[in-house]
Steps between C-alpha positions, in 0.01 A plus 500: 500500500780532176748761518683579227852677604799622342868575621589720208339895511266398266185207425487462156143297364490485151231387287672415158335550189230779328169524675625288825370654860612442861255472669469462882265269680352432867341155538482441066291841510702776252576811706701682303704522191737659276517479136762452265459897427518565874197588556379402864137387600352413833192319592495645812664717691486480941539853576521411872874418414545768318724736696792795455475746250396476124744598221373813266255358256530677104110449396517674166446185300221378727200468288164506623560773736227737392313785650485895476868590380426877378265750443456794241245831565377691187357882614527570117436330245775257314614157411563208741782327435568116648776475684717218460373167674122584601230307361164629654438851559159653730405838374280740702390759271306801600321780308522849563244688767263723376515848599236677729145577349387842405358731717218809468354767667293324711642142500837344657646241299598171535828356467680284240480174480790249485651271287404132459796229536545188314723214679651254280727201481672421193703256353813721329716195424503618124452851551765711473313880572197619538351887451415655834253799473424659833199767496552862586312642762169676376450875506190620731248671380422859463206717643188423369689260260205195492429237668557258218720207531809538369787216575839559539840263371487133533814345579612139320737256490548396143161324365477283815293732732374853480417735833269798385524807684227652687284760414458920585094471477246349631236455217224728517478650889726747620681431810512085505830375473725431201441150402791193519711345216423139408730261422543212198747193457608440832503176732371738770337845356443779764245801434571815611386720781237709420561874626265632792254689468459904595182738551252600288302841548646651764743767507587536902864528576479127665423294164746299411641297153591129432836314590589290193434166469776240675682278266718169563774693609338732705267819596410776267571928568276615776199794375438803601287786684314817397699642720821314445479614159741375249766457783337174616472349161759173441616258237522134549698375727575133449591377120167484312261736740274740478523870522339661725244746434438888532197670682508791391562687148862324336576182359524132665823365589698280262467089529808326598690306242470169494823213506610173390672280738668188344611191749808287379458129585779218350 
């Protein structure tokens, strides 16, 4: 074994001239070196004789340290703007619910149904904003207002993906349930709950009206009873839901709006 010592409080090894490293070796195998920058590099490092405690480490100039660094929620709709740094962005973007269906004298509706939701990873490295529009909730339906199908507000994140809303009819039956949003552009596109069903031709106080539909985020607005009235009616619940229905004479619950939820990644 060579030991290199010194009497004087410091070693000095010098490496004269541009571009010149010292470099350390075990056996004519490099282990280690600095540059003439100072930068130090190890080949390998025995953590077994590693020991005491490590000095506070500043890792703002690290690079290659990526991963989820922020997050921005849109409940309205708006512009995105990137913050400083990211360079990939996932977007969940959900329509608004559809409110509850309408009902009539002798038939309980069914309830809303939800928003679709589009799931997206993009690329924003040369974006700088993008439009948000999130989808207001949809407005239930009166009595004996049809049983057409009527959708709601989609919700979209610029022209990369579109969530369309779900609906306050069910097409040509009274009391089936409002029908689900679809959605366009995304990696991963989610349809939307359909509402549940009510009753049709009966009028005893124990009929009951849809729930609306569940959407991404969550369950719809529970329905109703003839003899609950307009008391048990409710709008959606989680962001892009249904309303829930009414059995008796009055007007479906509103839809839920929907949201836009942007993840930050560097």
């Amino acid at each position: 074994m060579s030991t290199i010592k010194s009497s004087a409080e410091n070693l000095t090894l010098n490496a004269d001239g541009a571009a010149k490293d010292i470099k350390f070796q075990a056996n004519g195998v490099e282990k280690a070196s600095i540059s003439s920058t100072g930068a130090f590099t190890s080949t390998s490092i025995d953590a077994t004789k590693l020991s005491g405690a490590l000095p506070a480490i500043d890792g703002s100039a690290l690079t290659g340290s990526g991963g989820l660094k922020s997050q921005q929620v849109f409940t309205a709709s708006g512009t995105w703007t990137k913050p400083a740094g990211i360079t990939k962005i996932k977007v969940i973007v959900t329509g608004g619910g559809g409110g509850g269906c309408a009902v009539n004298s002798d038939d309980t509706a069914g309830g809303g149904g939800a928003g679709a939701t589009a799931i997206k990873i993009i690329d924003v490295s040369a974006v700088t904003s993008v439009s948000v529009t999130v989808g207001a909730g949809q407005a239930g339906k009166v009595n004996n207002g049809g049983n057409s199908v009527n959708y709601g507000n989609p919700s979209s994140f610029g022209s990369y993906c579109t969530a369309g809303a779900g609906s306050n009819g069910s097409g040509g039956w009274w009391s089936l349930g409002g029908t689900g949003g679809t959605a366009t552009g995304g990696d991963i596109n989610l349809p939307g709950g359909d509402g549940n069903g009510g009753h049709i031709d009966q009028v005893t106080p124990y009929e009951t009206s849809g729930t609306g539909g569940s959407s991404f985020w969550g369950g719809g607005g529970r329905g109703s009873s003839r003899s609950a009235g307009a008391a048990g009616d409710n709008a959606g619940k989680a962001p892009g839901s249904g309303g829930g229905a009414s059995a008796i004479t009055g007007t479906g619950s509103a839809g839920a709006a929907g949201i836009v939820v942007i993840e930050e990644y560097k």
